[in-house]
C-alpha positions in Angstrom: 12.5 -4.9 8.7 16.0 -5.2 7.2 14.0 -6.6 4.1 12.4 -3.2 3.5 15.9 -1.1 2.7 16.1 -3.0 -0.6 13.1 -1.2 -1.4 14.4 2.6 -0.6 15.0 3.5 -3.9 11.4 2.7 -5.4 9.2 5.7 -6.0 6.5 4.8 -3.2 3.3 6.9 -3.4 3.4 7.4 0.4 -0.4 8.9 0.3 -2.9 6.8 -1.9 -5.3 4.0 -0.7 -5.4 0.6 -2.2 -9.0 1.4 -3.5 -7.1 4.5 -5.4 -4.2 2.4 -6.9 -6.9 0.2 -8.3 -9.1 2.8 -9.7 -5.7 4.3 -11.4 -4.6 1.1 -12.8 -7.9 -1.1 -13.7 -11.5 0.4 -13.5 -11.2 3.6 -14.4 -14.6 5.7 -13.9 -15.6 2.8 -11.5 -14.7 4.1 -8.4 -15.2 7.9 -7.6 -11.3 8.0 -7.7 -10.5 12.0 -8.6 -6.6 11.4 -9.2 -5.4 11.4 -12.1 -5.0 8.1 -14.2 -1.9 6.3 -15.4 -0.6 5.6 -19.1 -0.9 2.1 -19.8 2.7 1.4 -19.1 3.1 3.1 -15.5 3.8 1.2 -12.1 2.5 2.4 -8.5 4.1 1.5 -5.6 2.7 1.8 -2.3 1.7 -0.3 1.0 -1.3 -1.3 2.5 -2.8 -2.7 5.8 -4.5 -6.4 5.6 -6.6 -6.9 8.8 -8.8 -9.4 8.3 -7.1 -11.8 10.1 -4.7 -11.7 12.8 -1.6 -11.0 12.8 -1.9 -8.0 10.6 0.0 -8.1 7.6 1.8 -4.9 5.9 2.5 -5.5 1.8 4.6 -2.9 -0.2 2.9 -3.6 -3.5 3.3 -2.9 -7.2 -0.1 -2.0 -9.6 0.0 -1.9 -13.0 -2.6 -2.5 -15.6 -2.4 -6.1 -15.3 -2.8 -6.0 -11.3 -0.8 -5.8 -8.2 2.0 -7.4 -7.4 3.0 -8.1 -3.5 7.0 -6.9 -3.7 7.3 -7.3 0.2 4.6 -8.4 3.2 5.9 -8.4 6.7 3.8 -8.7 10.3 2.1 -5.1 11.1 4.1 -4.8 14.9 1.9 -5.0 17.4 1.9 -1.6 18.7 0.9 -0.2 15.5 -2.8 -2.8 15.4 -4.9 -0.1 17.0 -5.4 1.7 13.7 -6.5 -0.9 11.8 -9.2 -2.1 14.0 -11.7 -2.6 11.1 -11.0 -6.2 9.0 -10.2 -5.2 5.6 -7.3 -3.6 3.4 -6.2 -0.2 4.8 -4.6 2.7 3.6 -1.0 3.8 6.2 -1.7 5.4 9.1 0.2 8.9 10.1 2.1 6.9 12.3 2.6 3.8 10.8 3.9 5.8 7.4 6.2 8.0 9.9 7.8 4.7 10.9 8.4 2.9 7.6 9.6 6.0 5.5 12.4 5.9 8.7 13.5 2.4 7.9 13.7 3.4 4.3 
């Protein structure tokens, strides 16, 4: 978790979904995404939730036009798994968004 403080500074979009960094970056009109859409040159920065397999994994990542980037993964702790019961990629939960923007 120490890991995470280098990140503090960055300008992490605490509330968007992976599906919505993707639809703001690289298939624009693709995805029902209302937002509103990035110049070519922008950068989002944000976390998501990979449960598809256990342990969980939490990635701080960076999306651009050419893709994401994965700046930081760590294990999701244990006591934070019930909200992620569903295998997939998963937006932050209240709680476990509470928690990280602590650390940082």
């Amino acid at each position: 978790m120490e890991e995470l403080v280098k990140f503090k500074d960055l300008p992490i979009e605490w509330d968007i979904e992976p599906a919505d960094a993707v639809a703001l970056h690289l298939e624009w009109g693709n995805t029902g995404y209302s937002g509103k859409h990035q110049d070519s040159d922008s950068e989002t920065y944000y976390f998501s939730i990979d449960s598809w397999e256990e342990p969980y994994i939490l990635r701080l990542q960076k999306m651009t036009k050419d893709g994401s980037e994965t700046l930081h993964e760590m294990e999701l702790p244990a006591h934070f798994r019930e909200c992620c019961r569903a295998r997939g990629v998963h937006g932050l939960p209240q709680e476990v968004k509470e928690w990280l923007q602590k650390i940082l």
